[in-house]
C-alpha positions, 0 to 999 in steps of 0.5 A: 791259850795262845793270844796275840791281840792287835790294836790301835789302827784306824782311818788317818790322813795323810802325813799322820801319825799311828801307834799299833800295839800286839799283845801277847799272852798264853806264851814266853814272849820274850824268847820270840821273835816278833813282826809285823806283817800287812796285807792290801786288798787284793795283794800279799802279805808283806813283812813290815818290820821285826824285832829280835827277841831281846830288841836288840836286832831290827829290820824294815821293809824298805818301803817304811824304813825311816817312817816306822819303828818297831819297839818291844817291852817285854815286861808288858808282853807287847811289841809296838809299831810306830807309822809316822808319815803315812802314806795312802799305800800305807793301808791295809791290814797289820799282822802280828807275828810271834816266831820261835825256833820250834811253832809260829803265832799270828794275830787277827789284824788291825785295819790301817787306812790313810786316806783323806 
C-alpha cells in the first residue's frame, strides 16, 4: 500500500522555525522525484520546492527561496522541508508529492500556521 505521511506543522510565530517530514512506504522512493506542494484557503495549490531523486537537483518557488531547504534521506524513505523565518503568508496546507516517469502520489497534508 502506497503511503506518504506528512508530519511536523504546527502553529508558530513569526520569524520561527519548522521542520516538516513525508515519509513514504509502499513504493521505490528513491527513483522519485519529491515536492512539496501548499495550499491556502481559498487559493491554488503551489509548488514549494523539489528534490531530484537522487538529491542532487533542487529548486524553490521564489517566495521561499533562501527561507526553506528541501533535503531527502533515502535510506530513511523521507524527504524533509526546513522553513526558517516564516512569515504569516507562510500558512497553509503542505502537500508531499512523489513523482516518477510512469504514476504520481500525494500525501494527506499538514497544517502550517504562523501567526502571532
Amino acid at each position: 500500500q502506497v503511503q506518504l505521511v506528512e508530519s511536523g506543522g504546527g502553529l508558530v510565530q513569526p520569524g520561527g522555525s519548522l521542520r516538516l517530514s513525508c515519509a513514504a512506504s509502499g513504493f521505490t522512493f528513491s527513483v522519485f522525484a519529491m515536492t512539496w506542494y501548499r495550499q491556502a484557503p481559498g487559493k491554488e495549490r503551489d509548488l514549494v520546492a523539489s528534490i531530484s531523486a537522487a538529491g542532487r537537483i533542487v529548486s524553490y518557488s521564489d517566495s521561499v527561496k533562501g527561507r526553506f531547504t528541501i533535503s531527502r534521506d533515502n535510506a530513511k524513505n523521507t524527504v524533509y522541508l526546513q522553513m526558517d523565518s516564516l512569515k504569516p503568508d507562510d500558512t497553509a496546507v503542505y502537500y508531499c508529492h512523489a513523482k516518477s516517469v510512469y504514476i504520481t502520489y500525494w500525501g494527506q497534508g499538514t497544517q502550517v500556521t504562523v501567526s502571532s
